[in-house]
C-alpha positions in Angstrom: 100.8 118.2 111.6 102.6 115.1 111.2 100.4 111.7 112.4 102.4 109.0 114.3 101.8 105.4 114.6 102.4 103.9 118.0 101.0 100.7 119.5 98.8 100.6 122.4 101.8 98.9 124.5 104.3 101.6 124.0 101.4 104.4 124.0 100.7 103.0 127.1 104.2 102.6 128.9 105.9 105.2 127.7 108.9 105.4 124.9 111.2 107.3 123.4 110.0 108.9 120.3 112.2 109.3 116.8 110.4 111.6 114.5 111.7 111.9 110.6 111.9 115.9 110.7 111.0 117.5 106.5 114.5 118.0 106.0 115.2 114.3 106.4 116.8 114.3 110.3 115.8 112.5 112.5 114.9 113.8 116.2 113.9 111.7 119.4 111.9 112.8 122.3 111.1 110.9 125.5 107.5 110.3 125.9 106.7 109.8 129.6 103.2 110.3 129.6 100.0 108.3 128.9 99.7 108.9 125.3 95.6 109.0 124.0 94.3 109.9 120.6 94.0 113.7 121.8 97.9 114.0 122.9 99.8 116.3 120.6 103.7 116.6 120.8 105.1 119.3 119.7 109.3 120.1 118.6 109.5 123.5 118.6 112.0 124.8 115.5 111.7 121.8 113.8 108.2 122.6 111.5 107.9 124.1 108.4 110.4 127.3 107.2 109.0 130.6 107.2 111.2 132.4 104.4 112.8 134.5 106.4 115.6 131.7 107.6 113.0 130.4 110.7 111.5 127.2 111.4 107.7 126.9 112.8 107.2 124.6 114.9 106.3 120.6 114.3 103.1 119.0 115.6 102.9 115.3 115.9 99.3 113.5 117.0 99.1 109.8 117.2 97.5 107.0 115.8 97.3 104.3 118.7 96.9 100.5 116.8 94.8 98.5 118.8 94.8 94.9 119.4 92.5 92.8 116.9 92.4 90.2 120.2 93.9 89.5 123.4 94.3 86.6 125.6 91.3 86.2 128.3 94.0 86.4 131.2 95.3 90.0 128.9 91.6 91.0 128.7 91.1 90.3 132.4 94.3 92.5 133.4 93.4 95.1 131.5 90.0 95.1 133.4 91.3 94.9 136.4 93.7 97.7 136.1 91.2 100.0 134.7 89.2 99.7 137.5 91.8 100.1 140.2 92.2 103.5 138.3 88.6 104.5 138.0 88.4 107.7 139.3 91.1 109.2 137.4 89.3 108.0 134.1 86.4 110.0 135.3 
């Protein structure tokens, strides 16, 4: 399991996402999906190598970096649009 840092912004919007795979490549993924501190990705054949000439499968979870501040009219937004979606935050 590989942890990923990501900012609240592009957790929030959505992004495409390049991973560093253990043999050095590098593989991208579009994420188009509300990312929280529970979502796990996963590239399937890219993990560790079993012996036998097979790859396992890589897990990435994320590390969302919050804000140390925003903006009163940021904060207010954010409210605001929490609110309008309430019920699916149930």
């Amino acid at each position: 399991m590989k942890n990923y840092k990501i900012s609240l912004a592009d957790a929030i919007k959505g992004i495409p996402l390049t991973v560093k795979t253990l043999d050095a490549r590098n593989i991208t993924m579009m994420v188009d999906e509300l990312i929280s501190p529970k979502t796990c990705k996963e590239f399937v054949g890219e993990g560790m190598p079993d012996g036998n000439g097979c790859k396992g499968n890589l897990y990435i979870k994320f590390d969302i970096c919050f804000p140390s501040q925003f903006s009163t009219g940021s904060r207010v937004s954010i409210i605001n649009a929490l609110k309008a979606n309430e019920s699916e935050l149930s």
